[in-house]
C-alpha positions in Angstrom: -18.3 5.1 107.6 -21.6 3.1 107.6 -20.1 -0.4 108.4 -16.9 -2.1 109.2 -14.4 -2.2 106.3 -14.1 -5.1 103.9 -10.8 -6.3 104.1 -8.7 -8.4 101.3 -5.4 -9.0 101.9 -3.1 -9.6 99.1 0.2 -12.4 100.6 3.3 -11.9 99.5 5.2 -12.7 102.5 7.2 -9.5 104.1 5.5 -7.5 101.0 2.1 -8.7 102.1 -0.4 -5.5 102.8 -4.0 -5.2 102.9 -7.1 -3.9 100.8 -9.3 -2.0 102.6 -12.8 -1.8 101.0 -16.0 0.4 102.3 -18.5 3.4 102.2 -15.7 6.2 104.0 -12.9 4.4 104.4 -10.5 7.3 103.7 -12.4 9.5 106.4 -11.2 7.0 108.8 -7.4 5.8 107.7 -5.6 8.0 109.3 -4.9 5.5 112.4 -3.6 2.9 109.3 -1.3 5.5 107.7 0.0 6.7 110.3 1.1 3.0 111.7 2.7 2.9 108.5 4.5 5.9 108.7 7.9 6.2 109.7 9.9 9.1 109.0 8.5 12.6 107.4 5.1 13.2 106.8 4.0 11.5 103.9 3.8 13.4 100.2 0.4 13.7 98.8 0.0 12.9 95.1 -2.8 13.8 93.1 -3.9 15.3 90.4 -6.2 18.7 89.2 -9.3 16.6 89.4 -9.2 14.8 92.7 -7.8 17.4 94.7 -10.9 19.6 95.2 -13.0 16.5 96.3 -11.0 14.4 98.4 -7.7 15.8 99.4 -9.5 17.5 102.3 -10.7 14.1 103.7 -7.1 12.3 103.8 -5.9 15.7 105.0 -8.4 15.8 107.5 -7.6 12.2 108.4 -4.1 12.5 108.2 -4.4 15.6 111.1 -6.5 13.6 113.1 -4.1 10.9 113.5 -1.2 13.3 114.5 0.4 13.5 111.1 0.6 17.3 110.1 0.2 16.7 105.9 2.8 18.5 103.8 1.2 20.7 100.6 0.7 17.9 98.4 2.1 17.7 95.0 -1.0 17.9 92.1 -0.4 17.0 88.6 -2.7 17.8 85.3 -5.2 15.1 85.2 -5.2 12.7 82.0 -3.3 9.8 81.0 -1.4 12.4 78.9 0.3 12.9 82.7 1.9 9.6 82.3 4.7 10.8 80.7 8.4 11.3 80.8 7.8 15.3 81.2 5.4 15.1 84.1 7.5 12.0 85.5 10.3 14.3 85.7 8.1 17.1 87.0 7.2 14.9 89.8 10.3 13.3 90.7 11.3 16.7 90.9 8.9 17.9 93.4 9.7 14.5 95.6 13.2 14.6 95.6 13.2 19.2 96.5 10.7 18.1 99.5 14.6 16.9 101.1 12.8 13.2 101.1 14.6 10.4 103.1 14.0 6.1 102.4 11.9 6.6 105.5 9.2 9.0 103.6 5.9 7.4 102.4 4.2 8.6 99.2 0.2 8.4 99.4 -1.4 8.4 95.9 -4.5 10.0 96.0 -6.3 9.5 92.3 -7.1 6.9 89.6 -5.0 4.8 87.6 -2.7 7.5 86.2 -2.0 8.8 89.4 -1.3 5.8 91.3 0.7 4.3 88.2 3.0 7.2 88.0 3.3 7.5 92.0 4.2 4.2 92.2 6.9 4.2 89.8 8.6 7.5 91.5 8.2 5.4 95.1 9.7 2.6 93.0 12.8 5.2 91.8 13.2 7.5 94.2 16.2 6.7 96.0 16.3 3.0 95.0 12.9 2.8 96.6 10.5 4.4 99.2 7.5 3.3 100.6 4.0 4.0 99.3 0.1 3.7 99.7 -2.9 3.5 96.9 -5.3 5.6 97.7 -7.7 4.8 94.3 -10.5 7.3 93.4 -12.2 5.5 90.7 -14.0 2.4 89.9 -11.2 1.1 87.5 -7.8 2.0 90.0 -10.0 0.4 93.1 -10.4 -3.4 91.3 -7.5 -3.0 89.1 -4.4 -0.9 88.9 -4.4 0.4 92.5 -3.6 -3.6 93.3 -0.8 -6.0 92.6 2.5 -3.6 92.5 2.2 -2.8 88.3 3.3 1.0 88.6 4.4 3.2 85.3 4.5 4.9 82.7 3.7 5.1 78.9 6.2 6.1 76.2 5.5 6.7 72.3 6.6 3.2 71.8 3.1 2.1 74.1 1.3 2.3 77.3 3.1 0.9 80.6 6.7 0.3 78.4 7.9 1.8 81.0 8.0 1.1 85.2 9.1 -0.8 87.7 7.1 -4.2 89.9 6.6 -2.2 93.5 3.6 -2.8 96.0 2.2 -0.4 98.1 1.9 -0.8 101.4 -1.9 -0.3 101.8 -4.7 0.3 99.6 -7.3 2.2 100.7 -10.2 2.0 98.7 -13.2 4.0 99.8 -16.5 3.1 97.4 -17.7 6.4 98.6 -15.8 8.7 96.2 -17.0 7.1 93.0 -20.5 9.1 93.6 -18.0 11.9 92.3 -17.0 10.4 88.9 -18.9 10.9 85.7 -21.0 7.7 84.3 -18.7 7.6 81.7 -15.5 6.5 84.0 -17.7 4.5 86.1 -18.9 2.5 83.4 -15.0 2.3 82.3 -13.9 1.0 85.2 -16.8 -1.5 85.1 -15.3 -3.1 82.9 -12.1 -4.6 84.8 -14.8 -5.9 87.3 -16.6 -7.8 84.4 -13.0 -9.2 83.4 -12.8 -11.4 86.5 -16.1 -13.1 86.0 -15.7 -13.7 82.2 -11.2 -14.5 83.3 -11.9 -17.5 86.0 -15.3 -16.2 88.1 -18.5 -17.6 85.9 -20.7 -17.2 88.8 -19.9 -13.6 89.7 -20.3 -13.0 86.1 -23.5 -14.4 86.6 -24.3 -12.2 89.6 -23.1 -9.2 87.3 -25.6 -10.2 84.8 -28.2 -9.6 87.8 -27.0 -6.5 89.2 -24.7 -5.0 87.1 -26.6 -2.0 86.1 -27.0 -1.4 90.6 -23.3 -1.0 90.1 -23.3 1.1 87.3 -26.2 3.3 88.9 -24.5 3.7 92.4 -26.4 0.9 94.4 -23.4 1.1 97.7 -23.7 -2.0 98.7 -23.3 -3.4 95.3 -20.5 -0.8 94.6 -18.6 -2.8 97.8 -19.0 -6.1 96.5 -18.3 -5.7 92.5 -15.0 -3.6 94.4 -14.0 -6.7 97.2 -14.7 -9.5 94.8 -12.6 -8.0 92.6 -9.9 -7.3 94.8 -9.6 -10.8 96.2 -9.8 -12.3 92.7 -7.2 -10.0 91.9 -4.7 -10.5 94.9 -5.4 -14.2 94.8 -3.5 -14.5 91.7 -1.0 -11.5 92.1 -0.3 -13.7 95.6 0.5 -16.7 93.2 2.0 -14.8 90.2 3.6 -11.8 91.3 5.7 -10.7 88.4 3.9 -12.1 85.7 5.1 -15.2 84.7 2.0 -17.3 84.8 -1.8 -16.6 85.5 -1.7 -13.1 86.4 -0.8 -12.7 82.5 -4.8 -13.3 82.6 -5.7 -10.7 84.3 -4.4 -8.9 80.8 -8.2 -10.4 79.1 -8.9 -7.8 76.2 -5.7 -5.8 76.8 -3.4 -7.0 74.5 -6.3 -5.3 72.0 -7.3 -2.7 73.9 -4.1 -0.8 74.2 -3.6 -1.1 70.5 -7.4 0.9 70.2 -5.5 3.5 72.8 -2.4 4.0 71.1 -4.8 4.6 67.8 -6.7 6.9 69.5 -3.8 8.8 71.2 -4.4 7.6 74.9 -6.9 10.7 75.1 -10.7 11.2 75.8 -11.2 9.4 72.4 -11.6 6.1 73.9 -10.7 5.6 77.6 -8.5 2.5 78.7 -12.0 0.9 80.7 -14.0 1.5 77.0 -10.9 0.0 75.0 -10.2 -2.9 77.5 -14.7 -3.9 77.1 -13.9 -4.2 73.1 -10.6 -6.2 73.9 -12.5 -8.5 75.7 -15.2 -9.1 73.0 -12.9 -9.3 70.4 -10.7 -12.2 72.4 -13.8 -14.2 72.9 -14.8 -13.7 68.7 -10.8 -14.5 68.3 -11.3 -17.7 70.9 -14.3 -18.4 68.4 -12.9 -18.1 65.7 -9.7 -20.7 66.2 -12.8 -23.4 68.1 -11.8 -22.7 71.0 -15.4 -21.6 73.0 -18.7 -21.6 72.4 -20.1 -19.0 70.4 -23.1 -18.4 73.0 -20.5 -17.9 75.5 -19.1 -14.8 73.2 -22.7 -13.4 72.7 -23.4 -13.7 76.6 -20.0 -11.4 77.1 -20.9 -9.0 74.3 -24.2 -8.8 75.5 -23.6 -7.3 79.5 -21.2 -5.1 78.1 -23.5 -3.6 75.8 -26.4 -3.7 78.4 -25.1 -1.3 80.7 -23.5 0.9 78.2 -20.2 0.1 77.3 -18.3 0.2 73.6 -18.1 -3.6 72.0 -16.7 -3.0 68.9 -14.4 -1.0 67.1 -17.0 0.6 65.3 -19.0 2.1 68.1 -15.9 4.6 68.5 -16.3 7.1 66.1 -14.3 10.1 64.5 -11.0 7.2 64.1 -9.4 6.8 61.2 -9.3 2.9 62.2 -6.5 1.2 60.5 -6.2 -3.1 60.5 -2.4 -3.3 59.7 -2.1 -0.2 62.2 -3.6 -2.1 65.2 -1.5 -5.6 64.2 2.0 -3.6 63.9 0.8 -1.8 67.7 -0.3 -5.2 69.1 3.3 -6.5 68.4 4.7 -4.1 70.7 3.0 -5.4 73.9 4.6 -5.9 76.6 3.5 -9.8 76.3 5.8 -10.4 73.4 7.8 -13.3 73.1 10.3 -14.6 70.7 8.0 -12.3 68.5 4.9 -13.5 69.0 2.3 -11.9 70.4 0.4 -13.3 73.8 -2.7 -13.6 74.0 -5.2 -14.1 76.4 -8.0 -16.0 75.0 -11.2 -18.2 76.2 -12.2 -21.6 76.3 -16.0 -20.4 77.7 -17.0 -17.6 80.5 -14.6 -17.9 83.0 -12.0 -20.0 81.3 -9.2 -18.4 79.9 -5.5 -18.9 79.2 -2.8 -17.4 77.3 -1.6 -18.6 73.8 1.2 -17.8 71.4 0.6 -19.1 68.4 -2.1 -17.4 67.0 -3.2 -17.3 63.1 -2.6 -13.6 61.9 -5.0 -13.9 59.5 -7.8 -15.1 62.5 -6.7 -11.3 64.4 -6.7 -9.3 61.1 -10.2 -11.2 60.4 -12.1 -10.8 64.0 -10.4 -6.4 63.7 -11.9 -6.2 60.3 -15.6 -7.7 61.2 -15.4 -5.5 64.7 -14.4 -2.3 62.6 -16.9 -3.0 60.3 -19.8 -3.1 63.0 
């Protein structure tokens, strides 16, 4: 590890843990894990992908500290795994290990495997205990933090799951040097939703060094990762179930997991590239109803191009892109009230709140002119 850890802690009274953030942080966590641990050896979870590259590291870490690691369970990679069928599967596996309340679940991955762990730690005998171990850019400053865990159904995405907070989060900015651009730039864009959410001037530094990020700069890896995180736990600390401003943290989603439904969840468009047209399509919608300034929208659609990410619905090709498609999906959010949809819209970078009442013909408007490129 080349320097101390960064560490956020996210308060939530006797469910408080915290968010451990640095170059080889899971080379060195064994001491942490194994404070945590209290019966068994914790069960691995990861997936096809992650296992050859960093499983030996938290198993080497894990032996260090005493605790002999039991074969860990690995799942396909793919948010095709977020399913009933491989949530069965894995539940499975858990429960045959002979588990106890007192075993700890580690999940080793991105977003799909920590959503999925989480929700079996969640289930699994009314509850066990379990740590985030997030292996890309989006699970480190998103869904590895807060307590979200899941699954999706053919109804939508995360339908389906259970509020449960790890324990720890261990999130080592080393292992993104493994991911393709592509998921980089995907998660990049939950880092650029706090800035353009409540955090103007970290949008501003984004502007500056956002493509460092992108590229691999380290030390602009750790701080995009632990500004994130404390922007992120701040609110979750407030708003831990969703009943106020952590609905903002949902900025671009409420659109974005229409585009993934219409696209199948698959390689098509991943949840990062669909969340960056969400987000540019609430500011045009915020617009739109005179609610922010139109520069404000060009400044957000303008970094998200820059370093390489999908800003409207036209940039994802080989769709059969349907308006009335996307409206009838939208309405299945998990945001719906009374029957209206919630969105999270803008009054300028860094300014956003939720709203109800939204013109129809304003959302079918700003889908058609983003569609039409």
């Amino acid at each position: 590890m080349t320097a101390t850890p960064d560490i956020v802690r996210l308060d939530l009274g006797p469910r408080s843990y915290d968010i451990l953030v640095g170059d080889g942080v899971l080379a060195e966590a064994g001491p942490r894990i194994a404070a945590l641990t209290r019966g068994k050896a914790p069960i691995v979870v990861t997936d096809e992908n992650v296992a050859p590259l960093h499983l030996p590291t938290l198993e080497r870490a894990l032996s260090a500290a005493g605790i002999a690691p039991s074969p860990a369970i690995v799942l396909p990679a793919g948010e095709k795994t977020k399913d009933f069928a491989h949530f069965t599967d894995l539940m499975d596996g858990i429960l045959g290990r002979g588990i106890e309340r007192s075993t700890m679940l580690l999940a080793l991955g991105g977003g799909v495997i920590g959503d999925i762990t989480g929700f079996a730690a969640a289930s699994a005998l009314r509850g066990i205990d379990f740590i985030q171990v997030p292996t890309t850019l989006l699970s480190q400053v998103d869904s590895s933090v807060g307590g979200k865990t899941g699954i999706n159904s053919r109804h939508g995405k995360n339908l389906i799951g259970a509020f449960h907070q790890p324990k720890l989060v261990i999130a080592d900015t080393a292992t993104l040097d493994t991911l393709p651009r592509r998921e980089v730039l995907a998660g990049y864009a939950e880092v650029a939703k706090y800035g353009l959410i409540r955090l103007p001037d970290f949008f501003s530094w984004l502007e500056e060094n956002g493509a460092r990020v992108v590229d691999g700069d380290s030390a602009a890896r750790r701080h995009a990762v632990t500004v994130s995180c404390r922007a992120k736990a701040d609110i979750v600390g407030v708003d831990e179930r969703e009943s106020g401003d952590r609905a903002l943290l949902n900025l671009g989603h409420t659109f974005g997991h229409a585009l993934e439904a219409a696209t199948g969840f698959g390689q098509t468009l991943l949840h990062g590239e669909a969340v960056a047209i969400g987000m540019v399509l609430a500011f045009d919608l915020s617009v739109r109803l005179g609610l922010c300034p139109a520069e404000d929208a060009a400044r957000a659609r303008a970094h998200l191009k820059a370093v390489g990410l999908p800003v409207r619905i036209a940039d994802v090709a080989g769709v059969a892109w349907d308006v009335d498609w996307l409206v009838r999906a939208m309405a299945k959010d998990k945001k719906v009230q009374d029957g209206r949809i919630t969105f999270v819209l803008v009054r300028g970078l860094g300014q956003a709140f939720t709203l109800r009442d939204v013109d129809a013909a304003a959302v079918r408007e700003v889908l058609a002119e983003s569609l039409a490129g």
